[in-house]
C-alpha positions as a LaTeX table, in Angstrom:
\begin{tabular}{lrrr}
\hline
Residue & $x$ (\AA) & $y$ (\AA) & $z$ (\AA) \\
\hline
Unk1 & 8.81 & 135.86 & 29.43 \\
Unk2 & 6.42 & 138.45 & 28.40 \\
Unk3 & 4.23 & 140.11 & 30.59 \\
Unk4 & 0.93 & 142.45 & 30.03 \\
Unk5 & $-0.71$ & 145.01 & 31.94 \\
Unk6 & $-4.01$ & 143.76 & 32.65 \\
Unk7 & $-6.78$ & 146.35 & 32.76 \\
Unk8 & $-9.68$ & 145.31 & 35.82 \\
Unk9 & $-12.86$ & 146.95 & 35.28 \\
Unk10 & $-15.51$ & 147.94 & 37.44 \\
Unk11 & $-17.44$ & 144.47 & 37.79 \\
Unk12 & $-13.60$ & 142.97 & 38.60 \\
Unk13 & $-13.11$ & 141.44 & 35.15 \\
Unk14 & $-9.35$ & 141.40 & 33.78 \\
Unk15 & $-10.31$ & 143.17 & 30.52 \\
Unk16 & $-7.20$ & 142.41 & 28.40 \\
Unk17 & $-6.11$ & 145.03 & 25.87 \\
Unk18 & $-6.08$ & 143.81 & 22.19 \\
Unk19 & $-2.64$ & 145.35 & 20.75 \\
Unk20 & $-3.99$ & 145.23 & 17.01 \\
Unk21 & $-6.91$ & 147.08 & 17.72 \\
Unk22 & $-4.38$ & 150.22 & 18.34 \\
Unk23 & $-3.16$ & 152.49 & 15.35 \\
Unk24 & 0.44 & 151.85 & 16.73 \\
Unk25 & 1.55 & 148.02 & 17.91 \\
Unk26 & 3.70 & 147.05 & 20.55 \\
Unk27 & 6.27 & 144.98 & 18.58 \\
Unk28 & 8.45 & 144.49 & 21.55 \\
Unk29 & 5.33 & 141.95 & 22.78 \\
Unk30 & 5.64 & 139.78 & 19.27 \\
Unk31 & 8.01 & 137.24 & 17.95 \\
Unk32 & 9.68 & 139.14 & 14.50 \\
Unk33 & 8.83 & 137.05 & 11.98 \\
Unk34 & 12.47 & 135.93 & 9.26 \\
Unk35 & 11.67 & 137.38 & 6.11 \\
Unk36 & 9.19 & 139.29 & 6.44 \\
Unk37 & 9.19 & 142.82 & 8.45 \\
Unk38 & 5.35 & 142.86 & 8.58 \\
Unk39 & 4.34 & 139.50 & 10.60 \\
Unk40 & 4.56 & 139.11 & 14.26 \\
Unk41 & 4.69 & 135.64 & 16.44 \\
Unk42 & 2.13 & 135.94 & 19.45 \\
Unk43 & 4.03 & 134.37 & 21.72 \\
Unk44 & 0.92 & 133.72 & 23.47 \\
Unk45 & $-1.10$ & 132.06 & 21.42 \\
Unk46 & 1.20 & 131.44 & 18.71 \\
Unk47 & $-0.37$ & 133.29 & 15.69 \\
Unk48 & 0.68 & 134.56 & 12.89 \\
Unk49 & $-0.04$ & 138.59 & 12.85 \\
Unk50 & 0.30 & 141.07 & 10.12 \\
Unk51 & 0.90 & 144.60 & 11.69 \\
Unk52 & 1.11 & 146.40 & 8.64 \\
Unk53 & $-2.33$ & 148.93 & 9.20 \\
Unk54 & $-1.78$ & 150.28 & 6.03 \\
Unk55 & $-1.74$ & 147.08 & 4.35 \\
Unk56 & $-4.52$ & 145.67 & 5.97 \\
Unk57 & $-6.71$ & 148.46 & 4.94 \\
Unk58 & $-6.09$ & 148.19 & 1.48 \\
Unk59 & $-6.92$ & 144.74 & 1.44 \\
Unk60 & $-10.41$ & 145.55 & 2.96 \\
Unk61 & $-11.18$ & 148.28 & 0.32 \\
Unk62 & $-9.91$ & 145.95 & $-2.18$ \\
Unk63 & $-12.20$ & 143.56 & $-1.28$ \\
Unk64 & $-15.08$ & 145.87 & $-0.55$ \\
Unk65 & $-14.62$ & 147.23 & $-4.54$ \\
Unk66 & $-14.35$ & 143.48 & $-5.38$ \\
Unk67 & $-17.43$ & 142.61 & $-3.98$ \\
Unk68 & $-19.32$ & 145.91 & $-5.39$ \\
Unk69 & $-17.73$ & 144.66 & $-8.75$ \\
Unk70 & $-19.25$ & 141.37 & $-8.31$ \\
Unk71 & $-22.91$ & 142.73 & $-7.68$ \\
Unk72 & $-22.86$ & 145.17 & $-10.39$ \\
Unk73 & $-21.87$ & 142.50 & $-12.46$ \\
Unk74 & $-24.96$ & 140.41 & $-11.29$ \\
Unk75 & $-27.42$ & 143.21 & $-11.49$ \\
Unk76 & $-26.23$ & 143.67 & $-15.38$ \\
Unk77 & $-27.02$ & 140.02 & $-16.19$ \\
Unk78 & $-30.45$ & 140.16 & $-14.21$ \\
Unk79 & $-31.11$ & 143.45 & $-15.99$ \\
Unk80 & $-29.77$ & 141.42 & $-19.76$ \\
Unk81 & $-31.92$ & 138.30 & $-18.91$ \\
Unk82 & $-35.27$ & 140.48 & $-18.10$ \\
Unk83 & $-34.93$ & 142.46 & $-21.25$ \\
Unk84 & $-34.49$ & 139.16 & $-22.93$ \\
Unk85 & $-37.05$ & 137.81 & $-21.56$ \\
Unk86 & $-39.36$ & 141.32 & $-22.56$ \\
Unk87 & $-38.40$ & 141.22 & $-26.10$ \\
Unk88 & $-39.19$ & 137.31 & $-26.14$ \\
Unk89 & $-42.61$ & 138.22 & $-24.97$ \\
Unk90 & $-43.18$ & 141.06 & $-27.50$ \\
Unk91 & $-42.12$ & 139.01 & $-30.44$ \\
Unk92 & $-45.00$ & 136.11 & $-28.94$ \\
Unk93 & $-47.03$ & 138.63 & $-29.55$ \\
Unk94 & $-46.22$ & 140.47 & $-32.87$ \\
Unk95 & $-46.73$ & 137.05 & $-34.71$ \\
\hline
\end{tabular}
């Protein structure tokens, strides 16, 4: 069985230490996951955990330049339909 240190703080709440938040994890607390050197079994709560930091920042900056792709890709076609939408107006008015 595995057992945790539970913190108490002032008020007399068990505050209970989350072991991801940390740069290094306890691995001695998880389930090893077969195949994979990476995931963790909470035994707790039975969830699958990636403790790969590393990993798990790059994903988050990936996504963060995904996203910032995604908007400048919007702004473009805004930018593309209002000048379309200009030069449709000038030509109303050239004839």
């Amino acid at each position: 069985m595995v057992t945790r240190k539970r913190k108490v703080s002032e008020e007399g709440l068990v505050e209970e230490p989350n072991p991801l938040m940390s740069d290094v994890v306890e691995v001695n607390n998880f389930i090893p996951v077969e195949g994979n050197r990476d995931l963790v079994r909470d035994p707790r709560s039975g969830a699958i955990l990636n403790i790969n930091k590393k990993a798990y920042l790059r994903a988050i900056r990936e996504r963060q330049a995904r996203n910032q792709s995604v908007d400048e890709l919007q702004s473009l076609k805004d930018e593309v339909s209002e000048l379309k939408s200009m030069l449709a107006t000038l030509l109303e008015k050239v004839k």
